[in-house]
C-alpha positions in Angstrom: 95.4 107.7 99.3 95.5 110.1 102.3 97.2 110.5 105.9 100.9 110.4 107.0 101.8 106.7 106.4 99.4 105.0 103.8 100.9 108.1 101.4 104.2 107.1 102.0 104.0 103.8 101.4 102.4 104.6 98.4 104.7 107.1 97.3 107.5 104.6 97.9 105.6 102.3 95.9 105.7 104.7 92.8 101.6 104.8 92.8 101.2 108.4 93.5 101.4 110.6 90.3 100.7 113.5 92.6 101.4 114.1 96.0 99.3 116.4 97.8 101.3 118.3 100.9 100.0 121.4 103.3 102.9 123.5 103.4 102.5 123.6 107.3 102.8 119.9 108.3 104.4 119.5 111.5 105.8 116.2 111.4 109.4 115.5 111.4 111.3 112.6 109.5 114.0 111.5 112.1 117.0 108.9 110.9 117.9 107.0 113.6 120.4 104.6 114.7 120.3 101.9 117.0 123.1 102.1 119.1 123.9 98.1 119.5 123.3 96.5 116.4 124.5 100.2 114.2 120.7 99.7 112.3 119.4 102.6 110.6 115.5 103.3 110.3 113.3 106.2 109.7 110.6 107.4 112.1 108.2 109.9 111.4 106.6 111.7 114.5 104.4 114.7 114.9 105.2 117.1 118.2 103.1 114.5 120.6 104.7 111.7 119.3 108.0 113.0 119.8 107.5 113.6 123.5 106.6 110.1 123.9 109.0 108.0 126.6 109.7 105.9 124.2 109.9 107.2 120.6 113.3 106.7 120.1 113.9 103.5 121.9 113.7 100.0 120.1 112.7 97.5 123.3 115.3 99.1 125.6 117.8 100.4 123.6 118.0 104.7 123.0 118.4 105.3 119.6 120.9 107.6 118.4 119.2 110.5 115.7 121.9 111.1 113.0 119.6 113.4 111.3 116.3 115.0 111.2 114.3 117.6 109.4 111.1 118.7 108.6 108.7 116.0 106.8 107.3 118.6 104.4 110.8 119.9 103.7 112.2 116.3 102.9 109.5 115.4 100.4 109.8 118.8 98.8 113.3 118.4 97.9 112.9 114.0 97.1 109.2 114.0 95.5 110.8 114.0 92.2 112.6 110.2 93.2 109.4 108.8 93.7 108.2 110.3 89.9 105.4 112.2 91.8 105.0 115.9 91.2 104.1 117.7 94.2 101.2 120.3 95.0 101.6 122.2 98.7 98.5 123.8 100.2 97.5 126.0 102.3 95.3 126.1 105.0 93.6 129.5 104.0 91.3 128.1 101.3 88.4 126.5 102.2 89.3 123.9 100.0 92.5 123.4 101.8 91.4 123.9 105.6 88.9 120.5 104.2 91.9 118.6 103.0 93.6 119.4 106.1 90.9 118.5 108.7 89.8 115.6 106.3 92.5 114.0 105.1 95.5 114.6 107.7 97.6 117.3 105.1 99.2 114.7 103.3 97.4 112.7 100.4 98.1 111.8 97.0 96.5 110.9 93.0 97.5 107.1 92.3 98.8 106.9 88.8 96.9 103.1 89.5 95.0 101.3 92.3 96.6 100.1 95.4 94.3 98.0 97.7 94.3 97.9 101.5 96.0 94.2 101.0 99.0 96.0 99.7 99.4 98.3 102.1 99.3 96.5 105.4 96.2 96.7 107.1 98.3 97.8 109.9 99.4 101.2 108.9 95.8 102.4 107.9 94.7 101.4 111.0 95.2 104.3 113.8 97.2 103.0 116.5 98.2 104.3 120.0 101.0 101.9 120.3 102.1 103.2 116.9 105.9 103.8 117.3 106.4 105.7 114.1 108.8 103.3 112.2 108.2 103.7 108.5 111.3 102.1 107.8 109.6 98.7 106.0 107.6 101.6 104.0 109.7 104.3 103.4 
């Protein structure tokens, strides 16, 4: 599996045996609360997607972040929750600058198959409207 979201639905499935990370990912795992109903979700946002008007609003409600860090930094320290092992590249391998461009940075091994019926057609699908909640996956 590659990019952001189909890998972390599949790591959150348990289907990745090894999850493949470049070490310089900038995209940032926010935890966020919804400030009428108290809900907590996750978003995951890259700089552009955080500037967005509405990134953290559900409808028209702000959402409150409670806590945020750095995507690559999370999974580094919870891969091993998932029973994944975890393999960071770089970007100054030819082989790595072709994962990067290719695949997004983020990619995994499936210990088994997952089809595109179990991940949602929508989250492989790349979507302007996307508002970054991986909160049903992740």
């Amino acid at each position: 599996c590659y990019g952001i979201k189909g890998t972390l639905v599949c790591l959150e499935a348990g289907a990745i045996k090894t999850l493949v990370l470049w070490e310089d990912l900038e995209v940032t795992r926010f935890l966020v609360r919804n400030k009428e109903t108290g809900a907590e979700k996750v978003l995951v946002y890259n700089k552009e997607e955080e500037k967005k008007e509405n990134a953290f609003k559900e409808g028209n409600v702000p959402l409150e972040i409670i806590g945020q860090c750095p995507l690559v930094e999370y999974l580094a320290d919870n891969y091993m929750k998932h029973g994944a092992t975890l393999e960071l590249i770089t970007e100054y391998t030819s082989e790595g600058h072709q994962f990067i461009q290719g695949f997004g940075g983020m990619g995994g091994f499936l210990r088994y198959k997952m089809s595109t019926e179990d991940l949602g057609d929508e989250i492989l699908e790349d979507d302007e409207d996307d508002d970054g909640d991986l909160e049903k996956y992740f």
